[in-house]
N, CA, C and O atoms as a GROMACS GRO file, in nm:
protein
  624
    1UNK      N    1  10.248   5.512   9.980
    1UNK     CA    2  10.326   5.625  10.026
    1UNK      C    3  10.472   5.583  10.032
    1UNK      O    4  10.501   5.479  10.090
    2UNK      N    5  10.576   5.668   9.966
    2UNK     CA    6  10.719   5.599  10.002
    2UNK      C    7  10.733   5.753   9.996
    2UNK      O    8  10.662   5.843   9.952
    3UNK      N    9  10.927   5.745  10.094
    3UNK     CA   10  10.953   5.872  10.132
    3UNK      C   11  11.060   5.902  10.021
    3UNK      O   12  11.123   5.807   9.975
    4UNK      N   13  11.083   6.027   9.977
    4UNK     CA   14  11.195   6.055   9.852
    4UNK      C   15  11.264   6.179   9.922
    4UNK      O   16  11.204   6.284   9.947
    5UNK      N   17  11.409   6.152   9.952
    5UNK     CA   18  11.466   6.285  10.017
    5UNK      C   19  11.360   6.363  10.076
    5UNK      O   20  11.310   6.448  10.002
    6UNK      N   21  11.313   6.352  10.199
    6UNK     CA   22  11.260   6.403  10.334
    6UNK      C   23  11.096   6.414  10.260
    6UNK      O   24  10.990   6.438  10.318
    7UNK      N   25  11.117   6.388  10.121
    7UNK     CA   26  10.945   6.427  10.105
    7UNK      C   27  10.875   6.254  10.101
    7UNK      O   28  10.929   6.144  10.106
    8UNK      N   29  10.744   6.298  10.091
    8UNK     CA   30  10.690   6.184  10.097
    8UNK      C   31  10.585   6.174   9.963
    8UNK      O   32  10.507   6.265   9.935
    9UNK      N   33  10.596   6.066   9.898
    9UNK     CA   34  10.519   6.109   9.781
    9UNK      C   35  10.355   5.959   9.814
    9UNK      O   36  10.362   5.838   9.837
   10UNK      N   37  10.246   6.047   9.800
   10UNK     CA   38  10.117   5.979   9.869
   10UNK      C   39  10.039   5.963   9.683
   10UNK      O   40  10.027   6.040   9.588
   11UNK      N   41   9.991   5.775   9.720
   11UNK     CA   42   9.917   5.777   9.594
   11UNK      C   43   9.758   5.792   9.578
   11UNK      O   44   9.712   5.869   9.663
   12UNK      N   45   9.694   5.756   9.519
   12UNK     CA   46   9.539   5.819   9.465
   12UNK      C   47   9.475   5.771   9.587
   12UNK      O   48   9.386   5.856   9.588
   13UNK      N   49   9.453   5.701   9.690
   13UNK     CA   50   9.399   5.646   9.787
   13UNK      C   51   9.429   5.721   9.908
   13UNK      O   52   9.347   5.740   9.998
   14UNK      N   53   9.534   5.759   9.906
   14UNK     CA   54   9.588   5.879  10.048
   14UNK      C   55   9.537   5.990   9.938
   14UNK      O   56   9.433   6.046   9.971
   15UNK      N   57   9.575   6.016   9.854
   15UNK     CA   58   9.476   6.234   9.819
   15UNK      C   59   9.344   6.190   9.835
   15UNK      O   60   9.271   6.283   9.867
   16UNK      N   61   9.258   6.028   9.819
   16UNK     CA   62   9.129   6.067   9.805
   16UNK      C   63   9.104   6.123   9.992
   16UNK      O   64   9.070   6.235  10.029
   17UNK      N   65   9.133   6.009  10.074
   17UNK     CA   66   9.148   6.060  10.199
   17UNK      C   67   9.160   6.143  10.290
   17UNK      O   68   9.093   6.165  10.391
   18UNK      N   69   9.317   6.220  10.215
   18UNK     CA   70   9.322   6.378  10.259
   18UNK      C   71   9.231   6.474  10.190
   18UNK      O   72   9.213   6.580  10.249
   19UNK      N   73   9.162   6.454  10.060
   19UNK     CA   74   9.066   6.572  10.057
   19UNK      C   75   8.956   6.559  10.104
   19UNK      O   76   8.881   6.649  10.140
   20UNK      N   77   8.936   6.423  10.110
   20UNK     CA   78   8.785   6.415  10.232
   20UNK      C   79   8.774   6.514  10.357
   20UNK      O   80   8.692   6.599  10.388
   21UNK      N   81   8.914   6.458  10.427
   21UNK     CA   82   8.942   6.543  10.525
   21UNK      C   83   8.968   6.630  10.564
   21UNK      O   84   8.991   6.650  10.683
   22UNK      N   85   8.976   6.732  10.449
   22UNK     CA   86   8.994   6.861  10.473
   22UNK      C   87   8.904   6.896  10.392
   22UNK      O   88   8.916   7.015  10.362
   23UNK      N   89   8.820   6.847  10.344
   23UNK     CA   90   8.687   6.892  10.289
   23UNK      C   91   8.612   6.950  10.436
   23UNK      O   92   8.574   7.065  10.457
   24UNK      N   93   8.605   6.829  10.532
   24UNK     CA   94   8.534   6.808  10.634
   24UNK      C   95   8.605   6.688  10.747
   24UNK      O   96   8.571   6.570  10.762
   25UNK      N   97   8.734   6.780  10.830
   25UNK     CA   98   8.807   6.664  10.951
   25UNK      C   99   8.669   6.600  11.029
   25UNK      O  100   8.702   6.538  11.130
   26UNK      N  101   8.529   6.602  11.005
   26UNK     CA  102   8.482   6.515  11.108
   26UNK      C  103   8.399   6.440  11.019
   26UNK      O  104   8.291   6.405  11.066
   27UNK      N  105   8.429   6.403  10.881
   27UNK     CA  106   8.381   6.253  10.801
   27UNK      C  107   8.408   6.137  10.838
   27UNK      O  108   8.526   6.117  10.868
   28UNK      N  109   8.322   6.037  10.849
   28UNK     CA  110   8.324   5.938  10.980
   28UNK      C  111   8.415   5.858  10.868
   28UNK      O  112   8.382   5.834  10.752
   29UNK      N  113   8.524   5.827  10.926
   29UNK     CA  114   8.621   5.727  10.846
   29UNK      C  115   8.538   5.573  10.779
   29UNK      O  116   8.599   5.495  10.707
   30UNK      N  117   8.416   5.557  10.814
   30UNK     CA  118   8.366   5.420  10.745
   30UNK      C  119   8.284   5.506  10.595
   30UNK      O  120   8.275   5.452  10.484
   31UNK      N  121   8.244   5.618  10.623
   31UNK     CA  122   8.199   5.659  10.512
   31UNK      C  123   8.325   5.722  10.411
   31UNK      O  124   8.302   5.780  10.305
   32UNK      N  125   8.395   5.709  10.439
   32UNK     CA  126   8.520   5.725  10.337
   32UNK      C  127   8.572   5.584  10.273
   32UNK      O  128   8.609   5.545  10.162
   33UNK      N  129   8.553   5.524  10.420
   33UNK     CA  130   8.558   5.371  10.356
   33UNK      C  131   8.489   5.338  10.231
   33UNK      O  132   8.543   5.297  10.128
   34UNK      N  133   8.351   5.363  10.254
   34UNK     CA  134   8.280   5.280  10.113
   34UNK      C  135   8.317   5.366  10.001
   34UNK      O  136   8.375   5.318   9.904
   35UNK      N  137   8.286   5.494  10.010
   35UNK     CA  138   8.314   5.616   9.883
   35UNK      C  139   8.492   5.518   9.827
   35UNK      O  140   8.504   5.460   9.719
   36UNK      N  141   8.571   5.524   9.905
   36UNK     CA  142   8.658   5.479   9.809
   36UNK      C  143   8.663   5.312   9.770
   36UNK      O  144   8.711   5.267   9.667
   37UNK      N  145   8.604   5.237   9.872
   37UNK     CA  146   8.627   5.078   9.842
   37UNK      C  147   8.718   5.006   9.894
   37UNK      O  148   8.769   4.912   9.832
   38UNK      N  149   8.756   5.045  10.031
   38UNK     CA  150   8.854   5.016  10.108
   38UNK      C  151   8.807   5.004  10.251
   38UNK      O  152   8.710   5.069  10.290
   39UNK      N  153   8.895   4.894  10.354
   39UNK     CA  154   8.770   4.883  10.494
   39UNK      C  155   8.848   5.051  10.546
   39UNK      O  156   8.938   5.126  10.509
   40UNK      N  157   8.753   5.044  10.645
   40UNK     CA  158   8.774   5.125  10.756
   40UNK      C  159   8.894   5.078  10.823
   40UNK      O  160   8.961   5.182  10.824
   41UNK      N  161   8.944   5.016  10.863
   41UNK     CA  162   9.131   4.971  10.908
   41UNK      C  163   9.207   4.990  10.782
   41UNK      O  164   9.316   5.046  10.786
   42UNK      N  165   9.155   4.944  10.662
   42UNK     CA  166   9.326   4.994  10.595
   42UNK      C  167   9.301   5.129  10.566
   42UNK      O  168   9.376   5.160  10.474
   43UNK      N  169   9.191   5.278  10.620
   43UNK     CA  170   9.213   5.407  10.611
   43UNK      C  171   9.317   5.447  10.730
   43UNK      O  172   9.423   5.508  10.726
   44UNK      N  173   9.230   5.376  10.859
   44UNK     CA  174   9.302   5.434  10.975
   44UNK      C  175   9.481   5.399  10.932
   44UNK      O  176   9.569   5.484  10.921
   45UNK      N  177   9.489   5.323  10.923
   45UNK     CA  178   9.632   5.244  10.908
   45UNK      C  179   9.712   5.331  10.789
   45UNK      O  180   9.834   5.317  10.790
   46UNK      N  181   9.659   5.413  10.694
   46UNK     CA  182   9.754   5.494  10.642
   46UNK      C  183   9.726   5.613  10.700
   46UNK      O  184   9.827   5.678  10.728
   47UNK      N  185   9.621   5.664  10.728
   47UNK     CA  186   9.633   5.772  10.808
   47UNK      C  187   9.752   5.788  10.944
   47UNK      O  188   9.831   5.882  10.954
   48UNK      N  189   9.744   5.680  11.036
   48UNK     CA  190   9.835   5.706  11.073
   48UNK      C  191  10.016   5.680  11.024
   48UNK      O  192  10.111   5.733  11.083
   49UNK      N  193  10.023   5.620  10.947
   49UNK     CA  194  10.139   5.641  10.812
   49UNK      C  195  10.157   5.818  10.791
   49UNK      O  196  10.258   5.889  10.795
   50UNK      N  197  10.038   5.846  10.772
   50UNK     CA  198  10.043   5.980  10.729
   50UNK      C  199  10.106   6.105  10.817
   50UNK      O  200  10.152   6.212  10.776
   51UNK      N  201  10.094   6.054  10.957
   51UNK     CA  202  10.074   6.137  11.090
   51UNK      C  203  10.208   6.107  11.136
   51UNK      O  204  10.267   6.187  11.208
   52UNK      N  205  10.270   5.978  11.094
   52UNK     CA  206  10.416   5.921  11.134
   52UNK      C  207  10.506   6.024  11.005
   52UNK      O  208  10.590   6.112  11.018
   53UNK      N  209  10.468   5.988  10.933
   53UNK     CA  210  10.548   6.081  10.804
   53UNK      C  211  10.553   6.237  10.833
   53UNK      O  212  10.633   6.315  10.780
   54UNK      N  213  10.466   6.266  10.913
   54UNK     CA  214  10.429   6.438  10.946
   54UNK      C  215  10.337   6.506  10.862
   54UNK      O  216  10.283   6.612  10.897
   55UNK      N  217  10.308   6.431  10.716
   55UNK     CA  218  10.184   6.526  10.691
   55UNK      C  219  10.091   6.561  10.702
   55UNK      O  220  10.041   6.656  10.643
   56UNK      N  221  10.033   6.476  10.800
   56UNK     CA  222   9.902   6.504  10.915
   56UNK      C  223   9.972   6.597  11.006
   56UNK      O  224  10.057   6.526  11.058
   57UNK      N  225   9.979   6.668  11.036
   57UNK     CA  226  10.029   6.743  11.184
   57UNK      C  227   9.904   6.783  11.278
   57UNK      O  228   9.932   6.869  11.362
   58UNK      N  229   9.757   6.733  11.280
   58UNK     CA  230   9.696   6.735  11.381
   58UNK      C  231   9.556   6.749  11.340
   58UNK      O  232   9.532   6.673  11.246
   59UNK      N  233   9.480   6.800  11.367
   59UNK     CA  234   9.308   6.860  11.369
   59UNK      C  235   9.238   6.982  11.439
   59UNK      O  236   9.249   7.034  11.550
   60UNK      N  237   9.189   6.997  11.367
   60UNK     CA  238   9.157   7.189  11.472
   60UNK      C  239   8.997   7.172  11.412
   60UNK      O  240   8.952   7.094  11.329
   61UNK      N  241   8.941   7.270  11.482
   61UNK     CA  242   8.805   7.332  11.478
   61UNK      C  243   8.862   7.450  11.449
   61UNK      O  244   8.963   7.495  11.503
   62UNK      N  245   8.763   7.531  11.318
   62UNK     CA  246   8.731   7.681  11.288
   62UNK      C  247   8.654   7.749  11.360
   62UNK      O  248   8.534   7.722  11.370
   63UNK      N  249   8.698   7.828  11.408
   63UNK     CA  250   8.643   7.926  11.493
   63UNK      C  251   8.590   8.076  11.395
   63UNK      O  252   8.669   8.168  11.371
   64UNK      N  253   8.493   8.077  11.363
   64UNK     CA  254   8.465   8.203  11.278
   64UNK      C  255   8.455   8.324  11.378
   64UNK      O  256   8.357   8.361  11.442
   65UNK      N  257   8.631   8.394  11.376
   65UNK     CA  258   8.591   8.493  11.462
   65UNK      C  259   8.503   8.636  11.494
   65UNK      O  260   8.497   8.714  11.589
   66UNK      N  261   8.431   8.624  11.344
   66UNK     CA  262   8.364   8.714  11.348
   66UNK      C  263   8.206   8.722  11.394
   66UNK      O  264   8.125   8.813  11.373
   67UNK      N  265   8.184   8.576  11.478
   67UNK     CA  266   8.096   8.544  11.506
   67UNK      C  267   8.088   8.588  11.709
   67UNK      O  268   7.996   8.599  11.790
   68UNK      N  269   8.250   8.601  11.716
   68UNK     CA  270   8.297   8.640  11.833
   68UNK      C  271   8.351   8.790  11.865
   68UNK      O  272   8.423   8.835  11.954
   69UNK      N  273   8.278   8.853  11.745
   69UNK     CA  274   8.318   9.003  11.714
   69UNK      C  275   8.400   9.036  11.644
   69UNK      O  276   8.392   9.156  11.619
   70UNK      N  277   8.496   8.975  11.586
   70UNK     CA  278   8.606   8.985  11.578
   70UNK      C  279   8.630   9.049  11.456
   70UNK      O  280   8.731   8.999  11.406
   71UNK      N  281   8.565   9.170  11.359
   71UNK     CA  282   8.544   9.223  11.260
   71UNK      C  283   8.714   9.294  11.190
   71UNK      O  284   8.720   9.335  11.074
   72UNK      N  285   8.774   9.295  11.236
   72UNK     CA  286   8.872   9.394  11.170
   72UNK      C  287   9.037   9.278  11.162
   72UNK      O  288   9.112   9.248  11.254
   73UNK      N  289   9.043   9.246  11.045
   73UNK     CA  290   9.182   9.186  11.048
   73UNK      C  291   9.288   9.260  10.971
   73UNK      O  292   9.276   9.299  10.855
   74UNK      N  293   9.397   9.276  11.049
   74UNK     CA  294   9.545   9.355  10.987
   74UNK      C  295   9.606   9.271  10.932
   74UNK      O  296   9.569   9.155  10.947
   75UNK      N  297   9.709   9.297  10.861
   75UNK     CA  298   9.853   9.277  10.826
   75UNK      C  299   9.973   9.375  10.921
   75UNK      O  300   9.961   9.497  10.921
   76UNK      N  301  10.058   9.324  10.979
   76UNK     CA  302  10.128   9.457  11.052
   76UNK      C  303  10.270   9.402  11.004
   76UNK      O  304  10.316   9.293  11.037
   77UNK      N  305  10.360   9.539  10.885
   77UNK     CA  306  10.477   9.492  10.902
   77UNK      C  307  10.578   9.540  11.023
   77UNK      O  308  10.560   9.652  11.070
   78UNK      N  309  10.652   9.481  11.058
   78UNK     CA  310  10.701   9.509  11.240
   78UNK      C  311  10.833   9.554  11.162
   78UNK      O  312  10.855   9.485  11.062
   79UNK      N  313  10.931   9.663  11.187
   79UNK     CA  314  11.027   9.712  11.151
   79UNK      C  315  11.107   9.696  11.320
   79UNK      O  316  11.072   9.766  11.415
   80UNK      N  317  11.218   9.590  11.330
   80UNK     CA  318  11.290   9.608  11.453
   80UNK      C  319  11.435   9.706  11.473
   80UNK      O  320  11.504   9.719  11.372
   81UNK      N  321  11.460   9.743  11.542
   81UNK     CA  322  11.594   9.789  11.539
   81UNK      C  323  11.673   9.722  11.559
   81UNK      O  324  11.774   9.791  11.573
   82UNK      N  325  11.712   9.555  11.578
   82UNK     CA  326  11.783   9.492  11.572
   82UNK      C  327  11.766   9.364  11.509
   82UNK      O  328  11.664   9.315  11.558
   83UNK      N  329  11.826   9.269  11.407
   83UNK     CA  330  11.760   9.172  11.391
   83UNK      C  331  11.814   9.038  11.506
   83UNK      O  332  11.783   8.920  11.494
   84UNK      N  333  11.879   9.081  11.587
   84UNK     CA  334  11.883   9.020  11.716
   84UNK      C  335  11.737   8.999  11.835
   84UNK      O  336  11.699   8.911  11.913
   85UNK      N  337  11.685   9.144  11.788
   85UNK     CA  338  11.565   9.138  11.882
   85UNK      C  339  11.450   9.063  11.850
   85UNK      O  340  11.349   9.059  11.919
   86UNK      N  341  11.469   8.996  11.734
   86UNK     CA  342  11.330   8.904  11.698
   86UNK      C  343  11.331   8.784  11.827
   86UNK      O  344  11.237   8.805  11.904
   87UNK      N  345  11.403   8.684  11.861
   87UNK     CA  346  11.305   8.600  11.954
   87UNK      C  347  11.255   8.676  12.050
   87UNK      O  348  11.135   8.661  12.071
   88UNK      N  349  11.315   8.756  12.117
   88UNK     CA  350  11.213   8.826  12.225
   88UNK      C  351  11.075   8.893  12.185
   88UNK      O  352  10.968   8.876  12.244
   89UNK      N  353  11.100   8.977  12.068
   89UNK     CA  354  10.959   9.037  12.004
   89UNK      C  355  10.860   8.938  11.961
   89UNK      O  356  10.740   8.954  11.940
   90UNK      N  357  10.932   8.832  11.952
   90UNK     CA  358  10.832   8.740  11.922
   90UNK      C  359  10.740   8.685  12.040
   90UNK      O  360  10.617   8.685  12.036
   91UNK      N  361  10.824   8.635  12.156
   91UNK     CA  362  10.805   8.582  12.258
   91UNK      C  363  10.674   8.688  12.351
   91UNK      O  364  10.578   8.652  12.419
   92UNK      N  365  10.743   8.873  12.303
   92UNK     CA  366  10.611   8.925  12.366
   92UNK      C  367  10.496   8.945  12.294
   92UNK      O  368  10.402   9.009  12.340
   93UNK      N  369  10.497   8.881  12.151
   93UNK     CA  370  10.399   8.860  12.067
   93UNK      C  371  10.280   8.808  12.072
   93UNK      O  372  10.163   8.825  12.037
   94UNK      N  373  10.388   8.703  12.157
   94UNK     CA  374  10.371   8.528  12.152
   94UNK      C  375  10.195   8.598  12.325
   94UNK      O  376  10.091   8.537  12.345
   95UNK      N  377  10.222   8.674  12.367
   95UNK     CA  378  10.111   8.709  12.465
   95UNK      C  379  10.048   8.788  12.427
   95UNK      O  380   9.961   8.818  12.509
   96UNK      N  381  10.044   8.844  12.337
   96UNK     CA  382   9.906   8.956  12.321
   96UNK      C  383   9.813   8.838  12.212
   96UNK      O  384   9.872   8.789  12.116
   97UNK      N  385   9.665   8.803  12.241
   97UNK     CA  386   9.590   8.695  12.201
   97UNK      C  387   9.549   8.732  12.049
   97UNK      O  388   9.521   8.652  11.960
   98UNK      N  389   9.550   8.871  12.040
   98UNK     CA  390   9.518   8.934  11.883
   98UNK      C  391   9.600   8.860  11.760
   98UNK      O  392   9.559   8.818  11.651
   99UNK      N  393   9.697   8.860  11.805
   99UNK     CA  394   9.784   8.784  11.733
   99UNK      C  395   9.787   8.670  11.652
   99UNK      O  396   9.857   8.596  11.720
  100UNK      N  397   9.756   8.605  11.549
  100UNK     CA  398   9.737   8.506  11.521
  100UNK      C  399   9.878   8.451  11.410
  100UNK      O  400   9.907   8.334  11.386
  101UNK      N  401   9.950   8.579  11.353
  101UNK     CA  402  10.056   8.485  11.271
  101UNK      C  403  10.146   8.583  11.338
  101UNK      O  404  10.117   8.688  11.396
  102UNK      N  405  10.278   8.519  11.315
  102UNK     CA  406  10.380   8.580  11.294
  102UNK      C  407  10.509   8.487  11.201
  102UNK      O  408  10.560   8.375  11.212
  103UNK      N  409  10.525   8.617  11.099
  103UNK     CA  410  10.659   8.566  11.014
  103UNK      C  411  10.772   8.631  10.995
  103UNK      O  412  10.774   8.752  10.972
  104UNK      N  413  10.879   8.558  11.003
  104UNK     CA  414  11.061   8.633  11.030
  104UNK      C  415  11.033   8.631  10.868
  104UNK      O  416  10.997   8.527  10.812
  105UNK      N  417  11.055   8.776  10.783
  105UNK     CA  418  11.045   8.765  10.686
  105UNK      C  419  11.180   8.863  10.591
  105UNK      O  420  11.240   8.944  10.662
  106UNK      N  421  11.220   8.857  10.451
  106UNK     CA  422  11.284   8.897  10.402
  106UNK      C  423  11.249   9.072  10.384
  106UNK      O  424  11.182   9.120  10.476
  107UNK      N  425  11.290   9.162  10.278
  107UNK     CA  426  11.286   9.250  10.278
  107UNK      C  427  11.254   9.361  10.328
  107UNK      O  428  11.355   9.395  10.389
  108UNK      N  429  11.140   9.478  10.347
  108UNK     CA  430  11.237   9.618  10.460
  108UNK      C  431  11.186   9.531  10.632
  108UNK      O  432  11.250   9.536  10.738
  109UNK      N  433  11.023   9.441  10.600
  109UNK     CA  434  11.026   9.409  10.774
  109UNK      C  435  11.106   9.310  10.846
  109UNK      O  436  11.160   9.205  10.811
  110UNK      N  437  11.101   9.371  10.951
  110UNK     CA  438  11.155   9.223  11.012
  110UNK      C  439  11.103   9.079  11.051
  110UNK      O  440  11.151   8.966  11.047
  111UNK      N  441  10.965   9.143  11.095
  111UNK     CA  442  10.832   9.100  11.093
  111UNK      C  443  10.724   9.132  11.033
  111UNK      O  444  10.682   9.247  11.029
  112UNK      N  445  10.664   9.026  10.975
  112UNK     CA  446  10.467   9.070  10.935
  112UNK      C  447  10.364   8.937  11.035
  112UNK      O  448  10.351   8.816  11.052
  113UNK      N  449  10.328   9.032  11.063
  113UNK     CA  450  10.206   8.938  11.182
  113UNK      C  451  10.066   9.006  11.125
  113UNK      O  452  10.041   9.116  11.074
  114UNK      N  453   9.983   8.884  11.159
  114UNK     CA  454   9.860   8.911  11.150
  114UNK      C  455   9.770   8.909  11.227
  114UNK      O  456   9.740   8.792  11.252
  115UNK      N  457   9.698   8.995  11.290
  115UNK     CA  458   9.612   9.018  11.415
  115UNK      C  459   9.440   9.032  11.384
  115UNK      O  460   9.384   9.059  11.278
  116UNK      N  461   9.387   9.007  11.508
  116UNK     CA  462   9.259   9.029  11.436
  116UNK      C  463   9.164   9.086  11.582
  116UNK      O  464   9.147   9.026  11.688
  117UNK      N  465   9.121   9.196  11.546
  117UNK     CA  466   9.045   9.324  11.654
  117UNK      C  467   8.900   9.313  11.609
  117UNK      O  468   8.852   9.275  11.502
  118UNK      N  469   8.840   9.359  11.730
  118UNK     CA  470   8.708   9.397  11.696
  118UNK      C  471   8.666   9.464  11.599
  118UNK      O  472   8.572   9.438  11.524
  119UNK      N  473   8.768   9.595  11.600
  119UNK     CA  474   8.743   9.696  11.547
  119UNK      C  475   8.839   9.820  11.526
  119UNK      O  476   8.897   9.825  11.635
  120UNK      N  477   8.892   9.931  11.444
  120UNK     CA  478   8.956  10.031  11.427
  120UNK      C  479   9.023  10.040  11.598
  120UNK      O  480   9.132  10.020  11.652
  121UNK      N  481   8.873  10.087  11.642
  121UNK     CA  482   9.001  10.119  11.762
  121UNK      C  483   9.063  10.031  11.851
  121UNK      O  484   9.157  10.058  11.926
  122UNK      N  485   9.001   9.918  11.838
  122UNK     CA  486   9.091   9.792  11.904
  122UNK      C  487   9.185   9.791  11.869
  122UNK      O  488   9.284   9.766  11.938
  123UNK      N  489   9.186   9.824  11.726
  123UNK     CA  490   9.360   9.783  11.670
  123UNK      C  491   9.443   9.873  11.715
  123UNK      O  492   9.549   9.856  11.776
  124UNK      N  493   9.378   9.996  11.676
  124UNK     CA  494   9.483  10.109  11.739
  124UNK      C  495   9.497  10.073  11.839
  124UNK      O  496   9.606  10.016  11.834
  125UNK      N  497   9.453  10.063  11.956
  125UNK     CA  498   9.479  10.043  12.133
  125UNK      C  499   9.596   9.914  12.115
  125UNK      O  500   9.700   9.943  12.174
  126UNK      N  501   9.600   9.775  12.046
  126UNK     CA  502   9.722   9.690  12.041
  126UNK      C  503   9.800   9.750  11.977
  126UNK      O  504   9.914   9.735  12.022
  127UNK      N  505   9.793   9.834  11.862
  127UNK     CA  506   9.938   9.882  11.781
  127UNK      C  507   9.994   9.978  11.881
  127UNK      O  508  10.116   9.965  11.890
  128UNK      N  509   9.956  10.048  11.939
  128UNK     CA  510   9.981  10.210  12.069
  128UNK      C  511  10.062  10.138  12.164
  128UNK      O  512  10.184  10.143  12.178
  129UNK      N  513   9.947  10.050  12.246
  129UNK     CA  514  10.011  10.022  12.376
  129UNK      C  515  10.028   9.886  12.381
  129UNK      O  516  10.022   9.857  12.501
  130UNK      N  517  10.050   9.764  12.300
  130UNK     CA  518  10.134   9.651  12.332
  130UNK      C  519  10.206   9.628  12.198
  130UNK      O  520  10.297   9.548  12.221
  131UNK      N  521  10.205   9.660  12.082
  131UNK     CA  522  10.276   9.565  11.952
  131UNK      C  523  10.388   9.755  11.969
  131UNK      O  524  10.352   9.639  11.988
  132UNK      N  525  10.429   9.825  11.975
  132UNK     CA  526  10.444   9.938  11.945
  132UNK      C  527  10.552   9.977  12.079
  132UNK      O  528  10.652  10.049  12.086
  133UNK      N  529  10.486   9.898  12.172
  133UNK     CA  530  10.572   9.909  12.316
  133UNK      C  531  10.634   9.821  12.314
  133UNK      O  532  10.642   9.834  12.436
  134UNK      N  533  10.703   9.720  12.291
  134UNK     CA  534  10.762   9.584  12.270
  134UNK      C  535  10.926   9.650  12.225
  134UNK      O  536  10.945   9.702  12.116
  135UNK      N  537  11.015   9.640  12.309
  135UNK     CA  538  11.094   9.661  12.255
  135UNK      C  539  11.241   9.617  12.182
  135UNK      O  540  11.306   9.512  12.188
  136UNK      N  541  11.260   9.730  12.120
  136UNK     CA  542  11.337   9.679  11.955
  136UNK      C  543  11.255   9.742  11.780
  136UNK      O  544  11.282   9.765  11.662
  137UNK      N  545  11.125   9.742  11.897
  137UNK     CA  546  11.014   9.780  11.780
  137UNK      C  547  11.019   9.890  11.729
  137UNK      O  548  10.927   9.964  11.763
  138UNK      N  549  11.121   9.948  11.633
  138UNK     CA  550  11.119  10.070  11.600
  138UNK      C  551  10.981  10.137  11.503
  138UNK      O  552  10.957  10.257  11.518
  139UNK      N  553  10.910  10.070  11.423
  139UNK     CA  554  10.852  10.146  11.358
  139UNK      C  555  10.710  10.040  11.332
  139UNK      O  556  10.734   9.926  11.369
  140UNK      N  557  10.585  10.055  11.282
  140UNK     CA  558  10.494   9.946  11.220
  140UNK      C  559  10.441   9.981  11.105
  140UNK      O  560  10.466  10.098  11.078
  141UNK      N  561  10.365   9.915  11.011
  141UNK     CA  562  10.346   9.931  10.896
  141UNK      C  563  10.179   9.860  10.867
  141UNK      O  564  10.181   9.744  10.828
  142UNK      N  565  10.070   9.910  10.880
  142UNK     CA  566   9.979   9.831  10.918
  142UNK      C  567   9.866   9.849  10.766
  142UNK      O  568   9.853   9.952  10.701
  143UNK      N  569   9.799   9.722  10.740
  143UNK     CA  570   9.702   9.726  10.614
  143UNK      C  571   9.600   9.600  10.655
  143UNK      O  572   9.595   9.477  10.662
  144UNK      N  573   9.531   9.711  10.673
  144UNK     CA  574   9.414   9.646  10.692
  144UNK      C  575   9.309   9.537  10.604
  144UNK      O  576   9.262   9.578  10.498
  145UNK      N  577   9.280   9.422  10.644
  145UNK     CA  578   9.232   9.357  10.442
  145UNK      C  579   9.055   9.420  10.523
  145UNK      O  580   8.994   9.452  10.625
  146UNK      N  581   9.052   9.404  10.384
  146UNK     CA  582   8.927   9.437  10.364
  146UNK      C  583   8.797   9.327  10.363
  146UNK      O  584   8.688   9.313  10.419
  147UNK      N  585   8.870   9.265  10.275
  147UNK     CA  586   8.831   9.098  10.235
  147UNK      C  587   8.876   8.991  10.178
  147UNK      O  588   8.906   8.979  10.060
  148UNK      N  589   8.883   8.907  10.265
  148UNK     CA  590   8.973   8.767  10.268
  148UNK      C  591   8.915   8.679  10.136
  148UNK      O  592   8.812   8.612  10.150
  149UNK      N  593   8.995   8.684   9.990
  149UNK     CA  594   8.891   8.651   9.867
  149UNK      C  595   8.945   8.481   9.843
  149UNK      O  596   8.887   8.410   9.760
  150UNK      N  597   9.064   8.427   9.929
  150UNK     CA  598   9.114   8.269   9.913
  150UNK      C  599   9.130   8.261  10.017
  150UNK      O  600   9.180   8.350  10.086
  151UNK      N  601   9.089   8.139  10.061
  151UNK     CA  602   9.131   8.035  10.240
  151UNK      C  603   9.132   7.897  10.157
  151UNK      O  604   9.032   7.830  10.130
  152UNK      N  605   9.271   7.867  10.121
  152UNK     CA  606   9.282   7.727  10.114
  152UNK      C  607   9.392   7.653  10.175
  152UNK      O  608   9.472   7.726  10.234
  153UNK      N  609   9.420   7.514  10.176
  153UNK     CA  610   9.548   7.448  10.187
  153UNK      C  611   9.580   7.422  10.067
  153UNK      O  612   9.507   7.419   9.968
  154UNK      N  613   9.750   7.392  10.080
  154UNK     CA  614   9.781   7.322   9.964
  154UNK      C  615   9.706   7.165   9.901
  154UNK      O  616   9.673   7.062   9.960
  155UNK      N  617   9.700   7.207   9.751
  155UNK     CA  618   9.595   7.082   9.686
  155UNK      C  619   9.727   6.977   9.719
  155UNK      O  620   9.848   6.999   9.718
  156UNK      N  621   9.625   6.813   9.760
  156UNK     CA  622   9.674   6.721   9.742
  156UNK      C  623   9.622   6.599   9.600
  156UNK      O  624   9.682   6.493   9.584
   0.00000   0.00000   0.00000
């Protein structure tokens, strides 16, 4: 791994690593060991290289929210009346739990966030009375997916 103007360029031994691990973050690091031919300390030891450099930024569990009801996911573009009012709209964003993205984005929105409801009228009830009441929020723009057809990270 060496760093080139803020990037970091990782060789065949760090991608085999990182796609293990995002194949599956809970592959027991000795079985990565043998698959590539390397001990178990010199993985940990670039991994954390990796985590010092920032391209590790952490580990999560998937939560399949539709296992938690969670059937209906939007797109909402947020139209503000000021583009001053974004950190605050964000900040009351930042509390309604539906919420899962939000992006300061170029052309007519100001915002596109992505939320995810039980159902039709869940959404309506957050677009009505909390994403809609937030103010600055002049207008919303909402599209519902239907079906999510790519979930990847960037290839390493």
């Amino acid at each position: 791994m060496k760093v080139v103007n803020e990037q970091i360029e990782i060789d065949g031994i760090d991608k085999e690593i990182l796609r293990a691990l995002m194949q599956d973050a809970r592959t027991p690091i000795l079985s990565i060991a043998r698959t590539i031919g390397i001990s178990g300390a010199a993985i940990h030891q670039r991994l954390r290289k990796l985590e010092d450099a920032k391209l590790i930024v952490g580990s999560k569990f998937i939560i399949n929210p539709k296992v938690l009801g969670y059937k209906t996911m939007a797109f909402i573009g947020v139209y503000l009346d000021k583009a001053m009012r974004n950190p605050s709209a964000v900040k009351e964003l930042e509390q309604i739990p539906e919420v899962m993205e939000s992006h300061y984005t170029t052309g007519n929105w100001s915002l596109l966030i992505k939320i995810l409801c039980k159902d039709n009228e869940h959404l309506m009830h957050i677009l009505n009375h909390k994403i809609q009441a937030i103010k600055g929020v002049s207008r919303t723009e909402t599209f519902i997916s239907l079906n999510q057809q790519i979930d990847r990270q960037i290839e390493v």
